[in-house]
The first five atom37 places (N, CA, C, CB, O) and aatype in JSON, in Angstrom:
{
  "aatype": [20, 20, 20, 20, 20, 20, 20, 20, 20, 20, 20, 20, 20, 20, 20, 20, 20, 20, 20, 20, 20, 20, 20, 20, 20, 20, 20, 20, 20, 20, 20, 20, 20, 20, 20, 20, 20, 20, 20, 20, 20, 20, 20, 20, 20, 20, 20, 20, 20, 20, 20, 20, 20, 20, 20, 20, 20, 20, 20, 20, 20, 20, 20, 20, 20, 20, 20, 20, 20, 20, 20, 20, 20, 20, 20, 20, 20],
  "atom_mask": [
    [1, 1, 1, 1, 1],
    [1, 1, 1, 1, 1],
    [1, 1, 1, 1, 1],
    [1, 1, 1, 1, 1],
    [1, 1, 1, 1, 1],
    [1, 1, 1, 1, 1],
    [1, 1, 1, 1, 1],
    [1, 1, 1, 1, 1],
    [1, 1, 1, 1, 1],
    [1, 1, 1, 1, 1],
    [1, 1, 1, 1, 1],
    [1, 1, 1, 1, 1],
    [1, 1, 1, 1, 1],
    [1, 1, 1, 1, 1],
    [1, 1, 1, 1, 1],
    [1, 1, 1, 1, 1],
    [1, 1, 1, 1, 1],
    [1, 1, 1, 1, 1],
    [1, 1, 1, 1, 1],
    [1, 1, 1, 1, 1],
    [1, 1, 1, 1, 1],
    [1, 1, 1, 1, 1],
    [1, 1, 1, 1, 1],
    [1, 1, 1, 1, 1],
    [1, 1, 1, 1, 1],
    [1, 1, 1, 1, 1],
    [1, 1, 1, 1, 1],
    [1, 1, 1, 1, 1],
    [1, 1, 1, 1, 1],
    [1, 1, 1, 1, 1],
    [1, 1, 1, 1, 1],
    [1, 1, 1, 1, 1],
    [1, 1, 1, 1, 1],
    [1, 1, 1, 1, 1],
    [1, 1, 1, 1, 1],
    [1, 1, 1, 1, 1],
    [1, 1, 1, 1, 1],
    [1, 1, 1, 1, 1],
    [1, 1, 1, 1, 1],
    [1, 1, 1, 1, 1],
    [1, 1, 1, 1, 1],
    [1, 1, 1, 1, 1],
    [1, 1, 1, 1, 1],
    [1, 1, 1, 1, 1],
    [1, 1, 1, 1, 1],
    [1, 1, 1, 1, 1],
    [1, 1, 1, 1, 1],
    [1, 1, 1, 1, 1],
    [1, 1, 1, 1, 1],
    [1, 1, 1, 1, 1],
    [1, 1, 1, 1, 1],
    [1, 1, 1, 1, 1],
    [1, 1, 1, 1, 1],
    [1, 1, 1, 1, 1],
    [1, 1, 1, 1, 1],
    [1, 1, 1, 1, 1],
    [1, 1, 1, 1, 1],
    [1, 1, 1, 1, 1],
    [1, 1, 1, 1, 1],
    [1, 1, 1, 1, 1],
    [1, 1, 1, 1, 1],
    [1, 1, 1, 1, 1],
    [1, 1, 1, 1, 1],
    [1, 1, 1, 1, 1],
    [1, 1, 1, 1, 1],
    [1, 1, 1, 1, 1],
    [1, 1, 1, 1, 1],
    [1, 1, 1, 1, 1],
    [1, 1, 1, 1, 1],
    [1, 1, 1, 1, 1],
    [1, 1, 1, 1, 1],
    [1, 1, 1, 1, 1],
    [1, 1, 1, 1, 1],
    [1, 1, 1, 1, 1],
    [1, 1, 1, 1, 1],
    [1, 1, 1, 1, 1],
    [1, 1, 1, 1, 1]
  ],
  "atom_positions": [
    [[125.13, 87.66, 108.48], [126.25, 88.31, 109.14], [125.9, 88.57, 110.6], [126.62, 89.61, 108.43], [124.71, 88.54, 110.89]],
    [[126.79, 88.83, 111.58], [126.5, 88.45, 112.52], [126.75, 90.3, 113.09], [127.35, 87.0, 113.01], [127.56, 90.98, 112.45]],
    [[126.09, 90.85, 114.13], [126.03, 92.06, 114.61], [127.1, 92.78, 114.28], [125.85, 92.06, 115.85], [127.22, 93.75, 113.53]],
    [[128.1, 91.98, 115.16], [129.61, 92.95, 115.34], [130.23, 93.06, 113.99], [130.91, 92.19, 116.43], [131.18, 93.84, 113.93]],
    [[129.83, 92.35, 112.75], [130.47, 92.4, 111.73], [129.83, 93.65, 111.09], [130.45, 91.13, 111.02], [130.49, 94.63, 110.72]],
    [[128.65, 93.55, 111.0], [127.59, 94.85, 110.5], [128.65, 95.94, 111.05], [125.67, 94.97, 111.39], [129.33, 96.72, 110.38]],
    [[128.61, 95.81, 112.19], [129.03, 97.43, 112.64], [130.33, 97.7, 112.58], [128.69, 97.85, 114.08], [130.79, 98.52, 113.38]],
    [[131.14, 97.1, 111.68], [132.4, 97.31, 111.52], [132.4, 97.62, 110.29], [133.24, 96.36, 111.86], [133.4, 97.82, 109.6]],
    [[131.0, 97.68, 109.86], [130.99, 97.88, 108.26], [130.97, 99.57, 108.03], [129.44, 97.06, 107.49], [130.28, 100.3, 108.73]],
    [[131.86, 100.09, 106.91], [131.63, 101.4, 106.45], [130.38, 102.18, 106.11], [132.22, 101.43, 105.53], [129.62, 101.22, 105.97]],
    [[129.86, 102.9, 105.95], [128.55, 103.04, 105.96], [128.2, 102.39, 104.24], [128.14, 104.78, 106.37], [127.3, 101.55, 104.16]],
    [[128.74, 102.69, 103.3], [129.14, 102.18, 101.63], [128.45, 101.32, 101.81], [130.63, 101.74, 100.99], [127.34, 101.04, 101.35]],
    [[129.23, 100.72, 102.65], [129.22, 98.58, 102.78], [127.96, 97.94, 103.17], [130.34, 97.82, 104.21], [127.36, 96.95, 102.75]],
    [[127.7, 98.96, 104.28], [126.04, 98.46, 104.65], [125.04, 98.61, 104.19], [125.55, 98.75, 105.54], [124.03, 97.92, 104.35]],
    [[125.25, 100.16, 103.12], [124.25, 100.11, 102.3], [123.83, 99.07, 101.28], [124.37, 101.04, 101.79], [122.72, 98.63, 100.97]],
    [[125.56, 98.72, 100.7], [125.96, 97.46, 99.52], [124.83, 95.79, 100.33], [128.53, 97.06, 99.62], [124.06, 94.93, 99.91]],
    [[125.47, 96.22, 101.65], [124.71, 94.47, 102.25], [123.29, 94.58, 102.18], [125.01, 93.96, 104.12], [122.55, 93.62, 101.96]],
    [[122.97, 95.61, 102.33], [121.41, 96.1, 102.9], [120.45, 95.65, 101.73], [121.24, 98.01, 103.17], [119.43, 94.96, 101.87]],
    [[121.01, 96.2, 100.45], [120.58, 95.73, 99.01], [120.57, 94.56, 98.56], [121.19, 96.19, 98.15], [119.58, 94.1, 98.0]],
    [[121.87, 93.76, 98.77], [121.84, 92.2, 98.74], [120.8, 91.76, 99.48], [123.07, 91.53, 99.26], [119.82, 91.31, 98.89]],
    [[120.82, 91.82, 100.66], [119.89, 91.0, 101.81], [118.36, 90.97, 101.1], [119.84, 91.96, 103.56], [117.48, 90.11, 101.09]],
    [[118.43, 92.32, 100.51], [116.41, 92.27, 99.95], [116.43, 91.6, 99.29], [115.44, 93.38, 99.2], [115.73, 90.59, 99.4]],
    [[117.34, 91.84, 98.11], [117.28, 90.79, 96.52], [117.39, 89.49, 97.14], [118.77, 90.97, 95.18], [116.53, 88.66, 96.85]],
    [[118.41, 89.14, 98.04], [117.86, 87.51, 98.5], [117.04, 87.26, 98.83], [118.23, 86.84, 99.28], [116.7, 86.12, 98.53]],
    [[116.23, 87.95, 99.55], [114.92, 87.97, 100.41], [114.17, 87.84, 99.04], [114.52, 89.48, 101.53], [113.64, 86.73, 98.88]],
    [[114.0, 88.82, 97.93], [113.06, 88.62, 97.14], [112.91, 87.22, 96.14], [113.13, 89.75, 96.47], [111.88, 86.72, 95.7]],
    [[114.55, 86.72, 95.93], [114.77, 85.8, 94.99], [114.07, 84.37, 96.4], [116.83, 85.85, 94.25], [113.16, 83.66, 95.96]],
    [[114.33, 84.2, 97.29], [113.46, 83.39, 98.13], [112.06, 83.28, 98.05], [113.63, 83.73, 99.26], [111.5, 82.24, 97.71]],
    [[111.52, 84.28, 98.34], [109.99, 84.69, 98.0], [109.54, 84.11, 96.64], [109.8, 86.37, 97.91], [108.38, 83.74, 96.45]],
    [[110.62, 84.05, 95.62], [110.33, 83.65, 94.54], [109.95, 82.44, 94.22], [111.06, 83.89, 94.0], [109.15, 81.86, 93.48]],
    [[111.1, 82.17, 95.32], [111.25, 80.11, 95.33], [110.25, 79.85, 96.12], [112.81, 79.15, 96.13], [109.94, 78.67, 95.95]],
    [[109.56, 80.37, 96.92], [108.78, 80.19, 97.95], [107.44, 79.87, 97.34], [108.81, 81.36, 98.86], [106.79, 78.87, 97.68]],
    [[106.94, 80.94, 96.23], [105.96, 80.8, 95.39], [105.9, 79.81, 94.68], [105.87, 81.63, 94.75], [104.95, 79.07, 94.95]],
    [[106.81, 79.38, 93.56], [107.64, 78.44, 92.86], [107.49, 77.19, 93.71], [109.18, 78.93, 92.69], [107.78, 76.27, 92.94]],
    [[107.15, 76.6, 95.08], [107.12, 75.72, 95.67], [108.75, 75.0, 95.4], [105.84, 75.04, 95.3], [108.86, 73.78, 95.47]],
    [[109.89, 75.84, 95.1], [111.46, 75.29, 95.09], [112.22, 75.5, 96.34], [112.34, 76.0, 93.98], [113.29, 74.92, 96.52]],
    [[111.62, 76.44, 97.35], [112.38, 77.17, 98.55], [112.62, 75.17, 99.32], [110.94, 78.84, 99.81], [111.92, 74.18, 99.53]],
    [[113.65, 75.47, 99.41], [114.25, 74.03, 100.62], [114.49, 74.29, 101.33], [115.24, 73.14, 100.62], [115.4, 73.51, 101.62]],
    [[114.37, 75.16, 102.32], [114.64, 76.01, 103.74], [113.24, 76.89, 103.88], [116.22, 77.18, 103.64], [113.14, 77.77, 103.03]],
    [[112.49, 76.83, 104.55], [111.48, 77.9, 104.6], [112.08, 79.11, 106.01], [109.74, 77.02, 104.94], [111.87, 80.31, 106.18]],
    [[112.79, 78.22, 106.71], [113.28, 78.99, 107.52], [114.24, 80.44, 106.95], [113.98, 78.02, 108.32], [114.26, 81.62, 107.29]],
    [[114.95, 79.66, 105.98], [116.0, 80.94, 105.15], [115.27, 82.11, 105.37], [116.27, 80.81, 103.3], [115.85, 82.93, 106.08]],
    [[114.44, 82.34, 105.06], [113.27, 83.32, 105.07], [113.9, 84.41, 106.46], [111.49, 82.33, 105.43], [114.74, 85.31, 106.43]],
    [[113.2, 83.96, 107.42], [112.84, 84.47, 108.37], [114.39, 85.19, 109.02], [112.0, 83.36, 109.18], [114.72, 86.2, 109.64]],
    [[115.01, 84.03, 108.45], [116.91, 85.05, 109.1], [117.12, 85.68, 107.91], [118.82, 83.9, 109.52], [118.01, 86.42, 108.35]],
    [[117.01, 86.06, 106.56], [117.11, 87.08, 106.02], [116.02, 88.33, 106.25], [117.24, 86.64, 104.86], [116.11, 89.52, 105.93]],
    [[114.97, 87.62, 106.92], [114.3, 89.37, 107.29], [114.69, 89.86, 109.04], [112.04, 89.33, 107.13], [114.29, 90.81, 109.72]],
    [[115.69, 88.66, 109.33], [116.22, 89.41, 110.78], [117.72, 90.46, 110.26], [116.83, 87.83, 112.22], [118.24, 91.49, 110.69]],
    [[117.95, 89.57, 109.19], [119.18, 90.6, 108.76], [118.69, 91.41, 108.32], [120.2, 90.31, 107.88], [119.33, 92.41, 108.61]],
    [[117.72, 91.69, 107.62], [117.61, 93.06, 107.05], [117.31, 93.98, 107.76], [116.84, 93.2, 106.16], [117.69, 95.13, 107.56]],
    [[116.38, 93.53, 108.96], [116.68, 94.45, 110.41], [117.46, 94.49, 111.12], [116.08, 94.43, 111.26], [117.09, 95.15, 112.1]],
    [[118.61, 94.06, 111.22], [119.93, 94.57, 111.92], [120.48, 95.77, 111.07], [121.13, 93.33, 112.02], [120.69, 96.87, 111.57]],
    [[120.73, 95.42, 109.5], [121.25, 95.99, 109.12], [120.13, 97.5, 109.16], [121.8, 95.26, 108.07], [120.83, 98.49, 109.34]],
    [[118.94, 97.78, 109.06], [118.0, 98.76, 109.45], [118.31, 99.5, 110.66], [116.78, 98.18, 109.6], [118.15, 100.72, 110.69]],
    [[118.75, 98.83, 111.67], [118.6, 99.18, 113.18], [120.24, 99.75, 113.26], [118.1, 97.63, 114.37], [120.48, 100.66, 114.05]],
    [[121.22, 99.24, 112.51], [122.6, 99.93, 113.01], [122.5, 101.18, 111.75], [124.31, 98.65, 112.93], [122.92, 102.33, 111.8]],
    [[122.0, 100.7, 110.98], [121.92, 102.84, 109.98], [121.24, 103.69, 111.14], [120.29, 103.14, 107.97], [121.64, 104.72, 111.68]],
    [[120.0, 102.9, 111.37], [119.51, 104.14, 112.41], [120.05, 104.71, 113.45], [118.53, 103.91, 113.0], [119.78, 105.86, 113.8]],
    [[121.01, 103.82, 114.13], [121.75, 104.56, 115.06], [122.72, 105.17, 114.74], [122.1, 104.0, 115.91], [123.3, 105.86, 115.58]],
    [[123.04, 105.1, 113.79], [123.73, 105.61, 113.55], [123.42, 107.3, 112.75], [124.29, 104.62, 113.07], [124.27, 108.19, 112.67]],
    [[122.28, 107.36, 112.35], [121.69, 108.31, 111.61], [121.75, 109.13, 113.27], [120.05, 107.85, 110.6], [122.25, 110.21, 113.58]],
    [[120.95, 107.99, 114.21], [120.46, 109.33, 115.65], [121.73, 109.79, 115.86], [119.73, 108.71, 117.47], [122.0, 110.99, 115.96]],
    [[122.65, 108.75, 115.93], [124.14, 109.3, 116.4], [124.71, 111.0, 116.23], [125.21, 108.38, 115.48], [125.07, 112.03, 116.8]],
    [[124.4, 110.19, 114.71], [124.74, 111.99, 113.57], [124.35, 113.56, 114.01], [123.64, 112.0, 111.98], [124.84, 114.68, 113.89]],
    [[122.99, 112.86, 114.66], [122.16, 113.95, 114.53], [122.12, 114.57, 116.08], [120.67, 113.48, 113.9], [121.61, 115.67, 116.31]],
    [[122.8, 113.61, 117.29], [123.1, 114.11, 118.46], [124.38, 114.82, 118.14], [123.15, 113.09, 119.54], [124.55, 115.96, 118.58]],
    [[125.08, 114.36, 117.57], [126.67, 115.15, 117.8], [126.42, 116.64, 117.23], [128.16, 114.31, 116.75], [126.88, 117.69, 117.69]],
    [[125.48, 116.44, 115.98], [125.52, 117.39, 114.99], [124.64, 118.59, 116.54], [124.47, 116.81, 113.08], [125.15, 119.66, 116.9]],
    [[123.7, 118.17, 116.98], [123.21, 119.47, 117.67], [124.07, 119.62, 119.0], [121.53, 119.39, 118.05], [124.02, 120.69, 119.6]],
    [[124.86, 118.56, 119.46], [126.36, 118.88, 120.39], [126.52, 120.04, 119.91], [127.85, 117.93, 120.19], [126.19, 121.09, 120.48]],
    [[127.07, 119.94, 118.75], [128.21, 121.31, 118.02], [127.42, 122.3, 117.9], [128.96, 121.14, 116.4], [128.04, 123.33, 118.17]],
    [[126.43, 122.49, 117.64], [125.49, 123.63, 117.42], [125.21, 124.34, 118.3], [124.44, 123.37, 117.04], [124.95, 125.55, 118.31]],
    [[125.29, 122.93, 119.75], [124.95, 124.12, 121.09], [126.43, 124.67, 121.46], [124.11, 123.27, 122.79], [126.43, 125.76, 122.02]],
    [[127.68, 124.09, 121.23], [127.99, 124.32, 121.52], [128.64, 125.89, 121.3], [128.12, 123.46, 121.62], [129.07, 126.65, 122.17]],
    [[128.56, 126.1, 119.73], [128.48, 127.34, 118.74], [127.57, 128.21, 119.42], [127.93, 127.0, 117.19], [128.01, 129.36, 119.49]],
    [[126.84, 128.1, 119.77], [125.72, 129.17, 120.34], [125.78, 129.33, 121.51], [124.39, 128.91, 120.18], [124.69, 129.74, 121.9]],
    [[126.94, 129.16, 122.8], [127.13, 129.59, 123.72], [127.98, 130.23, 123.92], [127.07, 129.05, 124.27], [128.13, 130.71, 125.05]]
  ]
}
């Protein structure tokens, strides 16, 4: 999936992709062992997806956590 699609995703959704992406990643690894993998490359763009999808939770986590102390300061002035 490509960036802008990730981040249009609900948070649900990315968790849902986030889980797929490993199990593919792992069922590869499998084939990889197995000497069946026909792409060795497959590999390497499912562990870039699994860091996109890593890198937009996190900003989204910092996001949370700036607004959340926004409001807090703003309560306490």
């Amino acid at each position: 999936m490509k960036t802008e699609e990730l981040r249009a995703l609900p948070p649900e959704q990315l968790d849902l992709a986030y889980k797929e992406t490993v199990k593919q990643l792992f069922h590869l690894r499998v084939q990889s062992a197995t000497e069946r993998l026909e792409t060795p490359s497959e590999i390497r763009k499912v562990k870039k997806d699994i860091a996109r999808i890593m890198t937009i939770k996190r900003e989204r986590e910092l996001k949370a956590a700036k607004e959340q102390a926004q409001a807090a300061g703003k309560q306490g002035a």
